[in-house]
TIRO-2110 file (N, C-alpha, C; in Angstrom, 1 decimal):
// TIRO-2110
9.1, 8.5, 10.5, N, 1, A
9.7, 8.1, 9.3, CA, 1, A
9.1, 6.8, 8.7, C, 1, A
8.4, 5.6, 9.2, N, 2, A
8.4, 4.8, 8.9, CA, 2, A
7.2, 4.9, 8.1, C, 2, A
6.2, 5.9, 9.4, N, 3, A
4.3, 5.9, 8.5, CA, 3, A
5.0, 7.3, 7.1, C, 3, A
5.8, 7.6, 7.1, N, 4, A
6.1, 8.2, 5.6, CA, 4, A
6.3, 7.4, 4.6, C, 4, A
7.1, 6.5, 5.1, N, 5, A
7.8, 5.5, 4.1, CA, 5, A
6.6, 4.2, 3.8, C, 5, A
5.8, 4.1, 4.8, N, 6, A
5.1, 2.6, 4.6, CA, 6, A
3.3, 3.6, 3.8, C, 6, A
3.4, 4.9, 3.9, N, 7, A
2.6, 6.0, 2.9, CA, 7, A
3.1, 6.1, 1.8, C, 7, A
4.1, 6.1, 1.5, N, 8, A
4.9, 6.1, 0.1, CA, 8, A
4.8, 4.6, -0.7, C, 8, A
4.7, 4.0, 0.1, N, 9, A
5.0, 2.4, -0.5, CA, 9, A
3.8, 2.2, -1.0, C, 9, A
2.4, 2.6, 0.0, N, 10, A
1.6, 2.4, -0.4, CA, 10, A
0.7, 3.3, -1.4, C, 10, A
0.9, 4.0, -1.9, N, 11, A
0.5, 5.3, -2.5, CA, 11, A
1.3, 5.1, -4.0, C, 11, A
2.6, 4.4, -3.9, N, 12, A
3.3, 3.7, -5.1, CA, 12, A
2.1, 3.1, -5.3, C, 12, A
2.1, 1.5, -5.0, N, 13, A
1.3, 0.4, -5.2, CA, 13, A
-0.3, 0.9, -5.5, C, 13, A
-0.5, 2.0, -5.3, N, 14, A
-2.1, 2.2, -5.4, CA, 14, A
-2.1, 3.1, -6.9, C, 14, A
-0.7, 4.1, -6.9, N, 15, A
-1.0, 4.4, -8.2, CA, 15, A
-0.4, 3.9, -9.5, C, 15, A
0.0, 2.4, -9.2, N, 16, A
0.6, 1.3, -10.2, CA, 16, A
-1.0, 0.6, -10.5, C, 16, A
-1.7, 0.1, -9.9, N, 17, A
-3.3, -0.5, -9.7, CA, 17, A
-3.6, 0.4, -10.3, C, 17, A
-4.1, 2.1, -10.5, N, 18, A
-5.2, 2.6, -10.9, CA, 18, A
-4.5, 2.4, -12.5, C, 18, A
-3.2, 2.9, -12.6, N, 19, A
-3.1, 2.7, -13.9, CA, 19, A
-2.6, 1.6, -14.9, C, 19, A
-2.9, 0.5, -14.2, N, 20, A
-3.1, -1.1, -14.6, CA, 20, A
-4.8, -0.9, -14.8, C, 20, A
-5.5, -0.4, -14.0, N, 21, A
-7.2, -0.8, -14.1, CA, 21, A
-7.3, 0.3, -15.2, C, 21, A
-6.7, 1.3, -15.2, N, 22, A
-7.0, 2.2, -16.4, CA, 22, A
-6.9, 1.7, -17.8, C, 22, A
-5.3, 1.0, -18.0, N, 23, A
-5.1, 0.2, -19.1, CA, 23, A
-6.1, -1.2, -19.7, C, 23, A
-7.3, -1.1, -18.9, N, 24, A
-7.9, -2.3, -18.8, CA, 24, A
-8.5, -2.4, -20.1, C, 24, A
-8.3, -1.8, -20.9, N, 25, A
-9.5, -1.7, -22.2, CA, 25, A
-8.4, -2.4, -23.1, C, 25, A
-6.6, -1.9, -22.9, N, 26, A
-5.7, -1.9, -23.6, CA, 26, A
-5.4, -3.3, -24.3, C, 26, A
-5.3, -4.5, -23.0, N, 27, A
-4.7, -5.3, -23.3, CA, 27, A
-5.5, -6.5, -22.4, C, 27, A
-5.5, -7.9, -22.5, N, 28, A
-6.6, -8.7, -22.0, CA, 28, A
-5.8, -8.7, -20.5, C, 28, A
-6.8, -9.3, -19.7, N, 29, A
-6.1, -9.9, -18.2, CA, 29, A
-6.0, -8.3, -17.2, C, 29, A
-5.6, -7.1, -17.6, N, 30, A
-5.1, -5.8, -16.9, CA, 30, A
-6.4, -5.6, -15.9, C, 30, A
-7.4, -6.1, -15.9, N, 31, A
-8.4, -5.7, -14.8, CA, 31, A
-8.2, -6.0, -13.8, C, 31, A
-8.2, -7.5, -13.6, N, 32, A
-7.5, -8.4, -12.7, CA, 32, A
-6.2, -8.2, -11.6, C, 32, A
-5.6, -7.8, -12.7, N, 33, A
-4.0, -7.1, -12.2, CA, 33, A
-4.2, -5.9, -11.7, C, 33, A
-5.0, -5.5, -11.8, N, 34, A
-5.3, -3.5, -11.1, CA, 34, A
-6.0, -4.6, -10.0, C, 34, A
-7.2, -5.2, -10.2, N, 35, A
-7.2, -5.6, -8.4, CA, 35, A
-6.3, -5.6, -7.5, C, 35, A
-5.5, -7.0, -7.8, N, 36, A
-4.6, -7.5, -7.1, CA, 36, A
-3.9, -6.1, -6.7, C, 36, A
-3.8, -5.4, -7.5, N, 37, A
-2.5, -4.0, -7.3, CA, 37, A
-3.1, -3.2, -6.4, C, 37, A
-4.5, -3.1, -6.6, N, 38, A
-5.0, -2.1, -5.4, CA, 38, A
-5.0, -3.0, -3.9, C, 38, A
-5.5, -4.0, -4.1, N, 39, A
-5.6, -5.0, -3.1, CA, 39, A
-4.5, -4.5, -2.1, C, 39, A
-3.7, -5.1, -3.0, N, 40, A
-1.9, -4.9, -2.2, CA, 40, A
-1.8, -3.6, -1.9, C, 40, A
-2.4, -2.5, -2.6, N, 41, A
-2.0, -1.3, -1.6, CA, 41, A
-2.2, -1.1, -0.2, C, 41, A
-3.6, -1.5, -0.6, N, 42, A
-4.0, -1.7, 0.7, CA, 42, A
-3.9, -2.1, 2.0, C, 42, A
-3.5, -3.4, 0.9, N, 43, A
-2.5, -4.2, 2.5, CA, 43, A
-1.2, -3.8, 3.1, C, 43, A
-0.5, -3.2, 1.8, N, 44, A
0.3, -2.2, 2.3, CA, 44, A
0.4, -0.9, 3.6, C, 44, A
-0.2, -0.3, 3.2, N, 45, A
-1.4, 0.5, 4.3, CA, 45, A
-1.2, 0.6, 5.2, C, 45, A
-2.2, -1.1, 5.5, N, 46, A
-2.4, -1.4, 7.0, CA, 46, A
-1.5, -2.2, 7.5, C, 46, A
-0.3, -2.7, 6.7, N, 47, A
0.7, -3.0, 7.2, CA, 47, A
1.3, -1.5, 7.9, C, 47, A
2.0, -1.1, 7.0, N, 48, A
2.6, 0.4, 7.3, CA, 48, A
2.3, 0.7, 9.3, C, 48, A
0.8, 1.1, 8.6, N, 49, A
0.1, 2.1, 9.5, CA, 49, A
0.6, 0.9, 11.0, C, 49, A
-0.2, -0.1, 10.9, N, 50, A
0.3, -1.2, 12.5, CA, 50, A
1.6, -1.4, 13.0, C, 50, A
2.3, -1.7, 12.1, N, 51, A
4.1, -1.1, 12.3, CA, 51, A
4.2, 0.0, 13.0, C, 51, A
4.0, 1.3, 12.4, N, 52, A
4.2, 1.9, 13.3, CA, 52, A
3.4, 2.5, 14.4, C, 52, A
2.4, 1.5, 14.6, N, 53, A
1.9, 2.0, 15.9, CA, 53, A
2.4, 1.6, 17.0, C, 53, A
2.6, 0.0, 16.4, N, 54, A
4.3, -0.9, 17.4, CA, 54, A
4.9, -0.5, 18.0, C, 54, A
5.4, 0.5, 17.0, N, 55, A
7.3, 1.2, 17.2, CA, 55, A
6.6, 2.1, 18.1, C, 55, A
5.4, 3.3, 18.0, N, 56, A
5.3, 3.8, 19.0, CA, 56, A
4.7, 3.6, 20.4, C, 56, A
4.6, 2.0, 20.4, N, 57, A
3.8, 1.5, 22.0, CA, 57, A
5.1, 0.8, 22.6, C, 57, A
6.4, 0.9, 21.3, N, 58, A
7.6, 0.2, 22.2, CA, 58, A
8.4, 1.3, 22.5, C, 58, A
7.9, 2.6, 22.1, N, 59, A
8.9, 3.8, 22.7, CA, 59, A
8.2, 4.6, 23.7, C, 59, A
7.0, 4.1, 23.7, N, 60, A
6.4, 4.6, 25.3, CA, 60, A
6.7, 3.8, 26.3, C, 60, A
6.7, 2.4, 26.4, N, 61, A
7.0, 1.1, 27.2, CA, 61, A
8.7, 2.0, 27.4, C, 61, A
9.7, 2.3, 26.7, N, 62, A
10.7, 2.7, 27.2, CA, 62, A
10.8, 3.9, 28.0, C, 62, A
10.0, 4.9, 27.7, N, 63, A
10.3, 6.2, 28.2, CA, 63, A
9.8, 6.0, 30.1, C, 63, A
END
């Protein structure tokens, strides 16, 4: 549940960035802000993804 949810979070944030960098012709400064937005997806991600690798090296340590 978690790598769904920390996939969704990030998969938000990356399709908020493409259509910030899309808008980039629209309005000044929007390039920049689709970086940062993709950036963050990303870090998103690899947050997510290491979280739950965690959760599952602390449910083996249990079993």
């Amino acid at each position: 549940m978690r790598l769904v949810r920390a996939l969704f979070v990030g998969l938000a944030f990356l399709c908020w960035g493409l259509v910030i960098a899309l808008a980039w012709g629209a309005e000044w400064g929007t390039e920049t802000a689709g970086k940062i937005a993709m950036a963050s997806s990303l870090l998103a991600l690899v947050y997510g993804s290491s979280s739950y690798r965690k959760s599952g090296r602390r449910k083996q340590k249990r079993s």
